[in-house]
N, C-alpha and C positions, 0 to 999 in steps of 0.2 A: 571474457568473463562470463561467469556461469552466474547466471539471476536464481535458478532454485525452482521458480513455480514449473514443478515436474521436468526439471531438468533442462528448460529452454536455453537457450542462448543468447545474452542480449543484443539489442541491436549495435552492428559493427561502430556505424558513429555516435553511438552512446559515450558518451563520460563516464563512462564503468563506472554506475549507479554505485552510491559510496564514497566516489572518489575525492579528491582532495578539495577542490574548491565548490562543491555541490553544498547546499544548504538540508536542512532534512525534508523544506518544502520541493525542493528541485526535485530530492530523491524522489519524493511520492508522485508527481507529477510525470514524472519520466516513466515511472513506474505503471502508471493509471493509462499514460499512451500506448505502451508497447503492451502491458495485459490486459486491459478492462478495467478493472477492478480491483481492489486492495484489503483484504482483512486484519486488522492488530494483529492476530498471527503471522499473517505476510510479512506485516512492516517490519516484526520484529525478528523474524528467523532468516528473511532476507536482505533488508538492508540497517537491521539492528535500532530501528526505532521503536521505542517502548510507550512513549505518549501520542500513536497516530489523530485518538479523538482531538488532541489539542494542536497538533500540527493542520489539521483540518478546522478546526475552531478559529483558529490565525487568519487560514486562509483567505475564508470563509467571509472575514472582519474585513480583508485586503480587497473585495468584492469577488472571488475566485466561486462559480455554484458546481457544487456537487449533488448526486442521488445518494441515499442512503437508502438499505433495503437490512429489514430485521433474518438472519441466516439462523434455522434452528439446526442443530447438528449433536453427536455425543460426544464425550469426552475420551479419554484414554480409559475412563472404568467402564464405560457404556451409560453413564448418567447425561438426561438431555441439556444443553447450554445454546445460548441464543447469542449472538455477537451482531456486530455492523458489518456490513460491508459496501462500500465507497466505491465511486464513480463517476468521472467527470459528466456533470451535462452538456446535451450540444444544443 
C-alpha cells in the first residue's frame, strides 16, 4: 500500500494504515512512527481523517505526549497559513 507522503511505501508489516480493524488513533500512530510527523493535511489526504486536533486531544486525555510545532506555509493562491504539526515525544 502506497502511504502518499511523496510517494513512500508503507512499511511491509503495516496494517495497511486504513485498514479494517485500525482505529483512527492506530492510524495516526502508525503513521507518526514510520514518518515523524503528521499535519491535518496528512491525516486527511492520506488516511482520510478530518478531525486529527481531536484524535490527538483523545489521545492526549488517554496519557499518549505528543510535540506540537506551529508550520507557516501558503496556500494554493500564495496567501500565508499556519497549521500544527504533530509528533510523538520520546
Amino acid at each position: 500500500m502506497t502511504l502518499n507522503r511523496n510517494q513512500q511505501e508503507a512499511p511491509e508489516d503495516s496494517a495497511a494504515l486504513g485498514g479494517e480493524h485500525m482505529t483512527q488513533g492506530e492510524m495516526i500512530i502508525e503513521y507518526l512512527e514510520h514518518f515523524g510527523s503528521i499535519t491535518p493535511f496528512e491525516a486527511f489526504r492520506d488516511l482520510g481523517i478530518t478531525k486529527l486536533a481531536t484524535r490527538i486531544s483523545e489521545m492526549r486525555k488517554a496519557g499518549m505526549e505528543f510535540n506540537k510545532e506551529y508550520v507557516t506555509g501558503k496556500n494554493r493562491f500564495g496567501n500565508p497559513v499556519t497549521y500544527m504539526k504533530y509528533s510523538l515525544k520520546e
